[in-house]
N, C-alpha and C positions, 0 to 999 in steps of 0.2 A: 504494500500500500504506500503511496506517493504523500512524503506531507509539504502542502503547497504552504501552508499556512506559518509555520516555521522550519524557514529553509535554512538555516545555520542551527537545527539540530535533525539530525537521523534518527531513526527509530531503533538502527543498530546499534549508534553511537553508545558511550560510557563517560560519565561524565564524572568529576568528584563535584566536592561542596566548594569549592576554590575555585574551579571552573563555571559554576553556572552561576556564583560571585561577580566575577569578572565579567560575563556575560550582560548580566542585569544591574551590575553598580552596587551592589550589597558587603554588605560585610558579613564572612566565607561564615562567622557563627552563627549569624542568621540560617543560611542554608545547613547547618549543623542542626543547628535546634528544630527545625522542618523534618527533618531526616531525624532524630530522636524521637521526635514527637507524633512520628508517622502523617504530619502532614503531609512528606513529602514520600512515596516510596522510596524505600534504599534498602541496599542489603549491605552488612557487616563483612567487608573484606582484609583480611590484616588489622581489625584494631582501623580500621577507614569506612568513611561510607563511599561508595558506589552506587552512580545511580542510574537508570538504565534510558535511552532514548525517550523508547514508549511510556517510562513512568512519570518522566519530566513531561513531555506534552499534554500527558493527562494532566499534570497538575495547573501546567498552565491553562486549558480547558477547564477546566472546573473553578478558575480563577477570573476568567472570563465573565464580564456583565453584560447578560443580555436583552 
């Protein structure tokens, strides 16, 4: 499936908290505390969150005002 909607993330992609930080302007704890808090999906890699394409656009979808 093609995502037209955000083209600087893949659905393959992997992303940490650092990264989609840097992406958005946030500060990476932010994205930390999402991902503790299961806001955000992530899974526990090494003591690291990882986070997957498809669970970042879903977040940003559901973050969406419509």
């Amino acid at each position: 499936m093609e995502n037209n909607e955000y083209p600087f993330v893949g659905e393959d992609d992997v992303f940490t908290p650092g990264r989609i930080a840097a992406l958005w302007g946030l500060n990476p704890n932010t994205v930390r505390n999402w991902c503790r808090t299961g806001t955000l999906k992530s899974i526990r890699w090494g003591g690291k969150y990882v986070i997957r394409g498809t669970d970042f656009i879903g977040f940003m979808d559901r973050g969406r005002t419509r």
